[in-house]
VOKE-226154 format. One line per 2 residues: number of its first residue (from 0); their letters; for each residue x, y, z of N, C-alpha, C. Coordinates in nm, 3 decimals, decimal comma, padded with zeros to 5 digits. Layout:
REM VOKE-226154
NUM	A	X/Y/Z/X/Y/Z/X/Y/Z  ... .
//
This chain:
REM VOKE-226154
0	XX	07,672/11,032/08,068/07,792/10,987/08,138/07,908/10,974/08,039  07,888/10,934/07,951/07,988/10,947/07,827/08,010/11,008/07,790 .
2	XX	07,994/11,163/07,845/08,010/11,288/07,783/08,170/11,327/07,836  08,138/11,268/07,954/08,278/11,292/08,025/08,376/11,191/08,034 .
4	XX	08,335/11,062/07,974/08,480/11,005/07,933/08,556/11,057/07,784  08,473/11,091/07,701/08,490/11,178/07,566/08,589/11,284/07,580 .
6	XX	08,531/11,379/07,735/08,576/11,473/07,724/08,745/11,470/07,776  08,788/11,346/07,863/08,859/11,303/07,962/08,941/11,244/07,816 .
8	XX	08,905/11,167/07,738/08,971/11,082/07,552/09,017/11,245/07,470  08,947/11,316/07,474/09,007/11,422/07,368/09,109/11,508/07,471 .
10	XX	09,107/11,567/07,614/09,238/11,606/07,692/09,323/11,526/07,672  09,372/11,368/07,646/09,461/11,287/07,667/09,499/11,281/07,525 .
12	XX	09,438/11,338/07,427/09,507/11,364/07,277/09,584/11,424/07,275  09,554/11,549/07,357/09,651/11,653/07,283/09,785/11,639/07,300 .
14	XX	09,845/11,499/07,440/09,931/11,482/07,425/09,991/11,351/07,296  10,102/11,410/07,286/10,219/11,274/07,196/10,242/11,173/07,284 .
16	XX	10,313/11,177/07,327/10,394/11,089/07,449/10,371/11,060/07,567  10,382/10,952/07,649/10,327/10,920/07,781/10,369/10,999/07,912 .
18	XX	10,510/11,058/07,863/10,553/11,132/07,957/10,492/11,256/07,997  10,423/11,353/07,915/10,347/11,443/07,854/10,216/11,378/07,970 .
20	XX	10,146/11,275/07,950/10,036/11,258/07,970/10,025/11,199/08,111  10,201/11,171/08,162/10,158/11,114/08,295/10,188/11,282/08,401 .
22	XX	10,256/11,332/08,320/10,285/11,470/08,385/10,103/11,511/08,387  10,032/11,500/08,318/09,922/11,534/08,332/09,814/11,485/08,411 .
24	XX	09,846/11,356/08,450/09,796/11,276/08,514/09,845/11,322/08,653  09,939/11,359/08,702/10,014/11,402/08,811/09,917/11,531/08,871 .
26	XX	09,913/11,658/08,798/09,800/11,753/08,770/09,687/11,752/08,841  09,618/11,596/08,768/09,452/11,584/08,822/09,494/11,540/08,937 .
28	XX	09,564/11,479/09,025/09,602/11,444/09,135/09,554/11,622/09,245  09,586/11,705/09,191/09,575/11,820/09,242/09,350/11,816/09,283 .
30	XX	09,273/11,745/09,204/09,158/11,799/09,155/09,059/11,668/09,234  09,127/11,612/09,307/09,090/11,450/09,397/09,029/11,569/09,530 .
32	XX	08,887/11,502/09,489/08,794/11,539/09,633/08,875/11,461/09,771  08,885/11,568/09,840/08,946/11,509/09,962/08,902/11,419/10,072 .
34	XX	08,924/11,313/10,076/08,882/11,196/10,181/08,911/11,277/10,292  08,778/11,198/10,411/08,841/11,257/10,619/08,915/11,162/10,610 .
36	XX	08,985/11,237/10,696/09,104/11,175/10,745/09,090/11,031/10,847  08,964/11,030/10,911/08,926/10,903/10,949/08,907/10,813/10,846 .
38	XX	08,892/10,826/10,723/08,891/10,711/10,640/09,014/10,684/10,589  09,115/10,744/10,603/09,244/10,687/10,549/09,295/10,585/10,689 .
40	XX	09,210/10,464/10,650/09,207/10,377/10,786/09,249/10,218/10,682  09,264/10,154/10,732/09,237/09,979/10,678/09,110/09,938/10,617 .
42	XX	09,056/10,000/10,687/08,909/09,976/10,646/08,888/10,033/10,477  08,930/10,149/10,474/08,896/10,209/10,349/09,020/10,193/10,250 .
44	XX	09,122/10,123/10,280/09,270/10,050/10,171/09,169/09,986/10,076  09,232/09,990/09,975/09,218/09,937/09,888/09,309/09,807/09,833 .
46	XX	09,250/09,637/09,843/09,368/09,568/09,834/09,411/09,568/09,720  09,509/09,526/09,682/09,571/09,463/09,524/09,664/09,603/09,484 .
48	XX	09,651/09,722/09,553/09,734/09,787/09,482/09,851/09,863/09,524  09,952/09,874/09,464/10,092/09,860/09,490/10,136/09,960/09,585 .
50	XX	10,078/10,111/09,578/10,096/10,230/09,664/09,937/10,204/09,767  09,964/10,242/09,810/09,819/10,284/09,936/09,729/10,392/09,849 .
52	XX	09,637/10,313/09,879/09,480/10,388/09,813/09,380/10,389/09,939  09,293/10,479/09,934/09,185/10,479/10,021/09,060/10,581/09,938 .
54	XX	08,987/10,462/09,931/08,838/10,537/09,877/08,740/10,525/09,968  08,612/10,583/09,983/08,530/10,594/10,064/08,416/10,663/09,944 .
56	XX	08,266/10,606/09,976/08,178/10,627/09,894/08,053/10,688/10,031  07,940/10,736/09,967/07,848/10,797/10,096/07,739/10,820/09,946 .
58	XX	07,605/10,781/10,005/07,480/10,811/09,945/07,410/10,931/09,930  07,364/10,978/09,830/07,337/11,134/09,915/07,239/11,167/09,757 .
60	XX	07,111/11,168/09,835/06,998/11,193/09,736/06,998/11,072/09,601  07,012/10,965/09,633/07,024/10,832/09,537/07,108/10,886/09,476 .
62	XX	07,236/10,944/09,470/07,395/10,950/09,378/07,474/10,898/09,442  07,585/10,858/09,428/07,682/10,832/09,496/07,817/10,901/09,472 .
64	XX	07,856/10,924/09,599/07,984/11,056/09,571/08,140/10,968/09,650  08,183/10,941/09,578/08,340/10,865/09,606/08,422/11,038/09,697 .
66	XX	08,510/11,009/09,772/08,622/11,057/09,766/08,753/10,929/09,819  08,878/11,001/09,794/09,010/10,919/09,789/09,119/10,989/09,867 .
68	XX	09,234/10,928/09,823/09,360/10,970/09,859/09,483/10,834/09,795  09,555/10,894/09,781/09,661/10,789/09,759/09,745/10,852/09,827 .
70	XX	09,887/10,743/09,849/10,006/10,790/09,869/10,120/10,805/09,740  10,077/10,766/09,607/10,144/10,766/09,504/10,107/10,875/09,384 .
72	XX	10,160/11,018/09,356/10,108/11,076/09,259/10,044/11,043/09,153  10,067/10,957/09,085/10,026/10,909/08,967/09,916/10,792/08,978 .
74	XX	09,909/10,733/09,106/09,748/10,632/09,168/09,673/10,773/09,190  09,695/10,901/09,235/09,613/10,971/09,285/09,558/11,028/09,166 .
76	XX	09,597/11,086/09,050/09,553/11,103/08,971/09,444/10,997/08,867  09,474/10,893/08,851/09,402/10,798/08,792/09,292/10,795/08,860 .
78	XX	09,309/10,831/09,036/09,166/10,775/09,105/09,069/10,897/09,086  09,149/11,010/09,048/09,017/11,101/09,013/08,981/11,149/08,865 .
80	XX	09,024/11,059/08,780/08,995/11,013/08,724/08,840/10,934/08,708  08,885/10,827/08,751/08,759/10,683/08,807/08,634/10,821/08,868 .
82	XX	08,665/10,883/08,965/08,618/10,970/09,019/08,537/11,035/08,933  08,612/11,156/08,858/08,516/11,250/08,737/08,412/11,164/08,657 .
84	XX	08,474/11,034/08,637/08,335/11,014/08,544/08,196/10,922/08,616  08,255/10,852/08,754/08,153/10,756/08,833/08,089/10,848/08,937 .
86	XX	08,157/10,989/08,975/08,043/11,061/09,099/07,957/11,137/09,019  07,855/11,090/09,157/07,727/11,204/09,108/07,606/11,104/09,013 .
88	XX	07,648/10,961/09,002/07,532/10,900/08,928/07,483/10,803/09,046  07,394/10,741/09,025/07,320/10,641/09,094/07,427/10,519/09,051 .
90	XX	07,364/10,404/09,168/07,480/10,294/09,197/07,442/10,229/09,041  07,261/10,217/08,997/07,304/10,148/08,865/07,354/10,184/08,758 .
92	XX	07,371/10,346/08,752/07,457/10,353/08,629/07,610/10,343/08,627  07,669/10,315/08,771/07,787/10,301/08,765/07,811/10,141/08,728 .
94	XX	07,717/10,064/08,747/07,757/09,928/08,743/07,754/09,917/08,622  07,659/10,003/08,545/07,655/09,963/08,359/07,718/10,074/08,305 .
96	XX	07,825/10,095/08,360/07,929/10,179/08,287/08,026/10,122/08,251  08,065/10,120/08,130/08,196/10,047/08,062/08,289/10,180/08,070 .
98	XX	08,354/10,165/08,169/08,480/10,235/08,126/08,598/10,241/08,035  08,507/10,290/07,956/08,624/10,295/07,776/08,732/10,358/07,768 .
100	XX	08,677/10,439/07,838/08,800/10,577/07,832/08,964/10,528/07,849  08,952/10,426/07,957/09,085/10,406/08,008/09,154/10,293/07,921 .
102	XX	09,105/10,220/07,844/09,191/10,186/07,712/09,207/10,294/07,591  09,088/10,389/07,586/09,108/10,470/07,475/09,234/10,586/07,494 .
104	XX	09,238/10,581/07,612/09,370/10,697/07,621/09,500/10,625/07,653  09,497/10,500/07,647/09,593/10,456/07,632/09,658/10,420/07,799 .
106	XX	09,575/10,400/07,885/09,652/10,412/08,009/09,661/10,248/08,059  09,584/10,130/08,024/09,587/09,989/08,076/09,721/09,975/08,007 .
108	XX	09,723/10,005/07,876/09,837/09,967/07,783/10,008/10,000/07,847  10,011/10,156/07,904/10,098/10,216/07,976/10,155/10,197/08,115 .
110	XX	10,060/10,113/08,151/10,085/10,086/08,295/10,174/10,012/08,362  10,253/09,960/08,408/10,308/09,871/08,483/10,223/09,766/08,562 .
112	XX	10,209/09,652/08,494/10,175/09,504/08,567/10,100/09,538/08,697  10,181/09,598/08,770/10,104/09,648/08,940/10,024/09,744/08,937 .
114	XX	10,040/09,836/08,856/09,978/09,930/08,860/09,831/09,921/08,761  09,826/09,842/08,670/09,756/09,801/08,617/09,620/09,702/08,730 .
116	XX	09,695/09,630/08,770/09,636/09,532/08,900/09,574/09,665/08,994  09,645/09,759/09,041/09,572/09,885/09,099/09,455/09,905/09,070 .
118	XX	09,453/09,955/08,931/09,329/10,011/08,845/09,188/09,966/08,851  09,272/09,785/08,842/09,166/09,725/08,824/09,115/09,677/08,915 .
120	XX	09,142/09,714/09,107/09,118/09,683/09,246/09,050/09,851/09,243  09,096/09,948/09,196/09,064/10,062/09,230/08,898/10,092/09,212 .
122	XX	08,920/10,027/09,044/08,722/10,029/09,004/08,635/09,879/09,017  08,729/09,784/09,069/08,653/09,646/09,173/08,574/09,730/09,261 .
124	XX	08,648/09,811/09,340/08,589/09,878/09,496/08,474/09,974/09,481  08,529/10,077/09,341/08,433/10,152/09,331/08,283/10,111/09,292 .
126	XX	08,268/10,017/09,229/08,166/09,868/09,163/08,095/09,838/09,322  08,180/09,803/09,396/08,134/09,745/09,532/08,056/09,845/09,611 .
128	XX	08,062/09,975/09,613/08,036/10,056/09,672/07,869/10,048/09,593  07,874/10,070/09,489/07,778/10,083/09,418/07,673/09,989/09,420 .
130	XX	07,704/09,857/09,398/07,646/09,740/09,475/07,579/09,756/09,570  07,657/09,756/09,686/07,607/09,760/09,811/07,488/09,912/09,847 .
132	XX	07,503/10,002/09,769/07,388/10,092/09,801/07,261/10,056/09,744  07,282/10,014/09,567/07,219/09,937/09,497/07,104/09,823/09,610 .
134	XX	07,183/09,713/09,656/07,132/09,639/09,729/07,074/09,723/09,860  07,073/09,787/09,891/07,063/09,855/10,025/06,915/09,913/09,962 .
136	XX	06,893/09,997/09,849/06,813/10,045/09,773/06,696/09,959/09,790  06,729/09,820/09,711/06,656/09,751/09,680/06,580/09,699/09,781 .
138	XX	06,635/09,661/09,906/06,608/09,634/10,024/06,513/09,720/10,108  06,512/09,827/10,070/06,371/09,912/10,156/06,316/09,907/10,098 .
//
């Protein structure tokens, strides 16, 4: 799993500047598995964060596969982000995943106060999802 926050820390080198890197961030926004459109509901908002988010998680062969949407280019990109490195593992390796990456490239540091508060509602939810299959797991 750390192969791909590594790989996600050395793309975010090659830029200098944040401008550089949010233009890039804009980009992966293009590469966000597409949420149904029935989940861009209340149900699937995400609270605490400043633009509209909607994630939705589904079980599938003990992995768990997120998709999203935002209404803000630059939330949409970050969420697939969260995305590339948490789909496709089981709920417990997402819960014992330290997401390093996102201080190592410099993005908590870059953020705006709200948007920061986003981030950190964005991978609350994704945690929750994981949980709850986790527990669901455990339960049969």
């Amino acid at each position: 799993m750390d192969k791909i926050q590594e790989e996600i820390i050395e793309e975010f080198s090659v830029f200098d500047d944040w401008l550089d890197k949010y233009d890039y961030l804009i980009g992966l926004a293009d590469t966000l598995p597409a949420i149904d459109p029935a989940h861009r509901t209340e149900q699937y908002l995400i609270q605490g964060c400043q633009s509209r988010v909607w994630v939705d998680a589904r079980m599938d062969d003990g992995k768990v596969h997120y998709a999203a949407d935002s209404d803000a280019i630059i939330t949409k990109g970050i969420i697939a982000l969260l995305i590339r490195v948490l789909d496709g593992r089981t709920p417990h390796e997402i819960l014992d995943t330290e997401l390093y990456f996102i201080d190592a490239i410099g993005l908590s540091a870059n953020l705006s106060p709200t948007r920061s508060n986003g981030l950190a509602a964005m991978v609350k939810q994704m945690r929750l999802y994981a949980l709850a299959f986790a527990s669901k797991e455990t339960a049969e």
